[in-house]
N, C-alpha and C positions, 0 to 999 in steps of 0.2 A: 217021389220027391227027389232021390237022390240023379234019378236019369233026368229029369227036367235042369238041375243045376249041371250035371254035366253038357248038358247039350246046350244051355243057354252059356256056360263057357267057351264051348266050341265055337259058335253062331261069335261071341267077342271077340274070342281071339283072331276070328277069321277074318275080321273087319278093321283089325289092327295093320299099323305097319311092320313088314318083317324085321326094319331095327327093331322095334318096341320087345318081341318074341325073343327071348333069352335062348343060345341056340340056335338061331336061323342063318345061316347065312346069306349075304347079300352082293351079287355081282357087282361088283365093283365097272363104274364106266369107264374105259380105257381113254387115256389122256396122252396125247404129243406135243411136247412143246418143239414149235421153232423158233429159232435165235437166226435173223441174218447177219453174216458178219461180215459187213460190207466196207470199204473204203481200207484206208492206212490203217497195219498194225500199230497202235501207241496206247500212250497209257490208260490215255479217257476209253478206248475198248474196253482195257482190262473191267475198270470200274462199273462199264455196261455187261458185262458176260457176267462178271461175278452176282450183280445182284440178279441176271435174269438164271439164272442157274437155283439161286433161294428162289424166286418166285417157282420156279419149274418144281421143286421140290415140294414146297407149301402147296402148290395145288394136284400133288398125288399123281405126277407125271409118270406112266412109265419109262420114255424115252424120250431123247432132247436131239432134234435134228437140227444139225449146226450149218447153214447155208453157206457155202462160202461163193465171195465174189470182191477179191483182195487183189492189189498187186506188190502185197509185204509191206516191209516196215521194220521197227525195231526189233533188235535181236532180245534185247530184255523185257521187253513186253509181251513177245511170246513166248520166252520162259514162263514168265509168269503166270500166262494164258494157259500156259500146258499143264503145269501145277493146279490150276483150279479144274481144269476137266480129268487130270488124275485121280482127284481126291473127289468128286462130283459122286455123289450115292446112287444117281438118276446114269445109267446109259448114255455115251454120246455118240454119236453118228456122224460125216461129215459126210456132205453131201453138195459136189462142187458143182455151182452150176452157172457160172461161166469161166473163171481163175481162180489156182491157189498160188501164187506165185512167192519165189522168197518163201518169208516169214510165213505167210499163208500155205504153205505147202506144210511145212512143219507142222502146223497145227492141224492140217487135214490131216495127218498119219499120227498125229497122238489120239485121235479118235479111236474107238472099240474098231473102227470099220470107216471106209474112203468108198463113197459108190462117186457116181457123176454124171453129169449132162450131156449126151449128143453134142460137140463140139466143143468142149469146154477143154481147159488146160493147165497141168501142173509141171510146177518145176522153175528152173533158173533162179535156187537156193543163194548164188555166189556171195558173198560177207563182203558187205562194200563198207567203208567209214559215212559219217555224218557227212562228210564234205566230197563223198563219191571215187574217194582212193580206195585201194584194196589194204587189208588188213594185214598184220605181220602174221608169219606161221604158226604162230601159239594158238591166237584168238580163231585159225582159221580151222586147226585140227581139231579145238573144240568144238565149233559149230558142227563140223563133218563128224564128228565121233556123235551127236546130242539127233544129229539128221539119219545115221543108220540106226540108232536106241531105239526113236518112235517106230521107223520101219520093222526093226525088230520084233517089234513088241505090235506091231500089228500082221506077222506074218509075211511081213514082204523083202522084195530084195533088199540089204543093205547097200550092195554095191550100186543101186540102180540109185538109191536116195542119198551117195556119196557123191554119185556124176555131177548131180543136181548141184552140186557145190564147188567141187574143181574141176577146170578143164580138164587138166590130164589124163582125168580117166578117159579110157577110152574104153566101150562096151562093143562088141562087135557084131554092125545088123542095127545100131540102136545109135550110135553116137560117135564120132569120131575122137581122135585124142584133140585137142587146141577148142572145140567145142563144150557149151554149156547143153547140158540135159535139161528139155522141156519135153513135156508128152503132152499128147492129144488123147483123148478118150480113148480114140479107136486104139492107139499104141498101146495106150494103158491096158485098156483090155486082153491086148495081145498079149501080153508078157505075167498077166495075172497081177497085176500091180494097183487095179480097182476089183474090189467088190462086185461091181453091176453097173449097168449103162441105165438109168432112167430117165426119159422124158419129160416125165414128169412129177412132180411131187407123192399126186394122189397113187403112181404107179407104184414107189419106191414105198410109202407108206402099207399098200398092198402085199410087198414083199414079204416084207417084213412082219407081218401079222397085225397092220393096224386099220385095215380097210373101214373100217366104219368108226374107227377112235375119233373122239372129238380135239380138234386141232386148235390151240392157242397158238397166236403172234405174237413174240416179244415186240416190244416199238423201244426204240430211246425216247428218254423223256426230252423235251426241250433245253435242259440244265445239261444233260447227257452229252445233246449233239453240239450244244458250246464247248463244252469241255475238249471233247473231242476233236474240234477246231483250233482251239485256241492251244492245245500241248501240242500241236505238231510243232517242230522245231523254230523252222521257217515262220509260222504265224508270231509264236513266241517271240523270236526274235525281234519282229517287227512290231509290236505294240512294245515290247519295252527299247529300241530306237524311237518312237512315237513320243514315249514317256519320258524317258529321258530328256529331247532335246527339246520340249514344253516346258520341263522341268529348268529348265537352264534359262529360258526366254522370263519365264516367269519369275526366277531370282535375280534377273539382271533389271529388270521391269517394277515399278512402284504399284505395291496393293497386290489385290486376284483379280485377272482375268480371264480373259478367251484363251492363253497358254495352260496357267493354272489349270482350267475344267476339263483341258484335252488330256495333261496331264494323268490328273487322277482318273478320267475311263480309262485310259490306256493303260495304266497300271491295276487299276478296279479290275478292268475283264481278265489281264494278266494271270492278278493271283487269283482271282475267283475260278476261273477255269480249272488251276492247278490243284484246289484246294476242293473243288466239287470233284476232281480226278483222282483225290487221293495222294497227291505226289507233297501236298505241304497242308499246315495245319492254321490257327490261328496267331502262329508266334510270328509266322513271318509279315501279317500285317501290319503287328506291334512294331517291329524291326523299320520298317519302309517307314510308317510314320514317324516312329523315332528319327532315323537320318533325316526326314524332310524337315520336321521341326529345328533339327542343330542345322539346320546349312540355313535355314530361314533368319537363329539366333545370329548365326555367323555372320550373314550380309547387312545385318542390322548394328552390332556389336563386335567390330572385327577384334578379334584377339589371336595375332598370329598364326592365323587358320586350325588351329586344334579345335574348337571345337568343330568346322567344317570339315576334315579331315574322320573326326570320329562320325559328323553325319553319314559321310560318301562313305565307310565304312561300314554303318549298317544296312544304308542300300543293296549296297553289292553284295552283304549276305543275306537280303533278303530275297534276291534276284537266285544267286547262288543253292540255297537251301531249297528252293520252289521244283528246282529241276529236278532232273531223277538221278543225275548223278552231279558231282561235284567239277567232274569235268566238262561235263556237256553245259553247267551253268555259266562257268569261267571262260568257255566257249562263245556261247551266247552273248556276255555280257561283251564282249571283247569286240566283236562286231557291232556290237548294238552299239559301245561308244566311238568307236569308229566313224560309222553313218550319223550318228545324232552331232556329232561335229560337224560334218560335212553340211546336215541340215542346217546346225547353228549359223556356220558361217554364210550360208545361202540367203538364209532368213533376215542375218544383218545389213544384207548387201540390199535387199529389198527395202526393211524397214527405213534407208537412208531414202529415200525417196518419198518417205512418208512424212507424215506430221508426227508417227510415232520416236522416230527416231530420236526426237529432239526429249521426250521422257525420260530416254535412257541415258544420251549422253550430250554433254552442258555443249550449246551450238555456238556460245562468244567467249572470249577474253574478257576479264573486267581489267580496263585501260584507264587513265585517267583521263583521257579523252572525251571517254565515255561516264563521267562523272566520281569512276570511283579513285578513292584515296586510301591507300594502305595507311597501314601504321606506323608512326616515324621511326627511326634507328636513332635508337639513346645510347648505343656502346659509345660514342665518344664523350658521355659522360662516368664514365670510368675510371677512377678513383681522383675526380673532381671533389673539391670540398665545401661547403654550405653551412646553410643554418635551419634548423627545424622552426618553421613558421606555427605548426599545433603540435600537441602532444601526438606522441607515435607509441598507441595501443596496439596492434606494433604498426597499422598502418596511417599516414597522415600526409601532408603537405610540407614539403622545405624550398627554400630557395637553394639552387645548385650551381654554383658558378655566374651568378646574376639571374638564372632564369628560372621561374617558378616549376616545380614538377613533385607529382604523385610518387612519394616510396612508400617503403619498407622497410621497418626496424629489422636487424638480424633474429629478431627472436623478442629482447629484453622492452620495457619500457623506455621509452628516451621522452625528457620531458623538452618543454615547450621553446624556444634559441638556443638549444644546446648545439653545439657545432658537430656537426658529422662528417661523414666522408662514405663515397660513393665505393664497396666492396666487389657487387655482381651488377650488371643488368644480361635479364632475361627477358627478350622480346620488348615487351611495354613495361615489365616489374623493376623498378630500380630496387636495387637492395641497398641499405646505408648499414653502418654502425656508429656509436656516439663515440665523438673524437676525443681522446683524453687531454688535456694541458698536462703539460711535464711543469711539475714544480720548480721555485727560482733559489 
C-alpha cells in the first residue's frame, strides 16, 4: 500500500507544472527590450524613455537596447535622460545605428556600453543657445566637464568626448585644433572608443549573449508622438502665436467664432502636449482660462483695464509655467507676441475688404444729415431762475427762463411754484435749488 501511494505521487507530481513543485527551479525566458530613440532630444522623449524603461522592467528584461538615431537637442532633457538610465535596475546599451549627434552622443556614452552600425556617426557635442549663438564659458565647461564623466564612466577617452565639444582641442591623427570632433564607426573603432561594429541587431544581440532571447519594441503611443511634437520649441512657439492672435481677433469681434475655436486648439494642443510631457500640470489650464474669462469681462465692462491687465497676467503665466524653464517660456512668449501682432495687423487689413470689417468697427458718422439729433446743450441755462410747474420729489418739471424743462431738486423736496434757480447742469440733467425770498 504504502509503494502504490508513493508511486501514484510520483506519477502526479510528474504531470504537474514545475512552478506548482516547491524547489524546482524554472529557466527563466531571456527578454530584450528595445527602445528607439529617434528624432530631437526634448522633453516629450524624456516622458517616453521613462515609462518604456518601467515597462522593460515589469516585463523581467534582462537588458534594454537603446537605438539611437538623433541629431541632439536639449541639454536638460538629456540630463534628465542620463539620470533615468543611471538609476534603470535593467542594463542599458546604446547601440547607434545611424547618429548620436550633440545631445545624442551624451546619452550614447551614459550607457554601460556604446556598440554601432557600419557607417553610422557620433559626435559634434558643441553647446549652442535656443537661438543658435554659442554659450558663455561657464554653461560651456560644464557641458564639456558632464561629456568626459559619461566617457569616463564608460571606459573611454575623456579627451576624445571633450573634442566633441570645443574646437580647440586639438587630438593629433584625429582632429585638428579650430575643428569640431565627429567619428565614423570605422574611427571609432580605431581608437577603441565603440564597443563593436554590428550590422545588425540580431548580430549585436548574439554578442552579447542574447541570440535567441525574445525581443520586445517599445513604440510611442499616439499622445507620446504629440507631445513630442508639440514641446519642440519652435512648434510651441507657433501654436501659442496662433493662439494668441485668434485670441485678440476674437476679443475685438462680437460673440464666438471661427477666431475663438482656432484659438482654443491652438492653445488645447499647447498645453495638452506639455502636460501629457510632464512639463506642467492642471493649474496651468486654470490659469489660461482664468486670463481669458477677465479680458472677455474687460471688453464687456471696461474698468480702467485692471481687470484685463490681471487677465493677460495669467496668461503669460500660464504660457510661462508650461515651459521647462522660466526663461525659455518668457522667450517663447516674447516672439509669439511679436508674430501675433504682426498677424493681427495683417488680418485687419484683410478683414477691411470684407463684410466683416464693419462688425468690428462703426463704418458712418451719425450726422444730422443723416437723421440723427444729439442732445441739446442747456449750460446756457445756468443759474437762470424759474418756477416749479409740479412738485420736485426731487425730480419734476419747472419753467426756466420762459421755457419749459426737465430738472432736478438738489436733493430736498421743493413743492409745487416755488421759485428756483438753476445750480449745475450736466449734460441733459438740469439741477435747480428752491430760491429763498429775503424777508421785508
Amino acid at each position: 500500500m504504502k509503494k502504490f501511494l508513493v508511486l501514484s505521487l510520483i506519477v502526479l507530481l510528474s504531470g504537474l507544472p514545475a512552478w506548482a513543485v516547491p524547489g524546482v527551479a524554472v529557466p527563466a525566458e531571456q527578454v530584450v527590450y528595445v527602445i528607439p530613440l529617434t528624432g530631437p532630444v526634448e522633453p516629450g522623449l524624456h516622458r517616453f524613455l521613462e515609462r518604456s524603461f518601467q515597462d522593460a522592467e515589469r516585463a523581467g528584461a534582462q537588458i534594454i537596447i537603446l537605438e539611437l538615431n538623433t541629431p541632439g537637442g536639449r541639454v536638460d532633457s538629456a540630463s534628465d535622460i542620463r539620470d533615468l538610465i543611471f538609476d534603470s535596475p535593467v542594463p542599458i546599451y546604446a547601440y547607434v545605428r545611424y547618429s548620436a549627434i550633440s545631445a545624442g552622443a551624451f546619452l550614447a556614452l551614459a550607457c554601460q556600453a556604446l556598440y554601432m552600425a557600419p557607417g553610422s556617426s557620433i559626435g559634434a557635442a558643441e553647446l549652442r543657445s535656443l537661438t543658435g549663438e554659442t554659450v558663455d564659458e561657464k554653461e560651456l565647461s560644464y557641458w564639456e566637464s558632464q561629456m568626459r564623466t559619461v566617457a569616463e564612466r564608460q571606459g573611454k577617452d575623456p579627451q576624445v568626448a571633450a573634442a566633441m565639444v570645443r574646437r580647440e582641442i586639438e587630438i593629433e591623427g584625429l582632429v585638428a585644433a579650430g575643428e569640431l570632433l565627429t567619428l565614423t564607426s570605422a574611427e571609432a573603432e580605431k581608437i577603441g572608443f565603440t564597443d563593436g561594429i554590428f550590422a545588425a541587431r540580431a548580430d549585436l544581440l548574439a554578442h552579447l549573449g542574447y541570440k535567441d532571447a525574445a525581443v520586445i519594441l517599445a513604440e510611442q503611443s499616439p499622445a507620446e508622438r504629440l507631445a513630442r511634437m508639440i514641446t519642440n520649441p519652435a512648434v510651441a512657439t507657433l501654436l501659442v502665436t496662433i493662439g494668441l492672435a485668434a485670441l485678440m481677433i476674437e476679443v475685438m469681434a462680437a460673440g464666438f467664432g471661427v477666431a475663438g475655436l482656432i484659438s482654443l486648439i491652438a492653445f488645447g494642443l499647447f498645453f495638452g502636449g506639455h502636460i501629457i510631457a510632464g512639463l506642467a500640470g492642471m493649474e496651468v489650464i486654470f490659469l489660461f482660462i482664468l486670463g481669458v474669462v477677465l479680458l472677455l469681462v474687460e471688453a464687456v465692462f471696461p474698468n480702467f483695464g485692471i481687470i484685463g491687465l490681471a487677465g493677460v497676467t495669467a496668461i503669460v503665466a500660464s504660457v510661462v509655467l508650461s515651459a521647462s524653464t522660466a526663461g525659455e517660456g518668457l522667450r517663447m512668449l516674447a516672439v509669439a507676441v511679436l508674430f501675433s501682432v504682426l498677424i493681427l495687423l495683417i488680418a485687419l487689413r484683410f478683414l477691411k475688404r470684407t463684410g466683416l470689417w464693419s462688425q468690428l468697427v462703426l463704418q458712418f458718422s451719425e450726422t444730422r444729415e443723416q437723421g440723427y439729433v444729439g442732445p441739446a446743450d442747456m449750460t446756457y441755462l445756468l443759474g437762470q431762475e424759474g418756477v416749479a410747474l409740479t412738485p420736485l420729489r426731487p425730480s419734476g418739471t419747472a419753467v426756466i427762463n420762459g421755457e419749459r424743462a426737465d430738472v432736478v431738486s438738489e436733493g430736498g423736496f421743493i413743492a409745487q411754484e416755488a421759485a428756483v434757480i438753476v445750480t449745475a447742469v450736466e449734460g441733459t440733467r438740469v439741477v435747480v435749488r428752491e430760491k429763498k425770498m429775503s424777508g421785508g
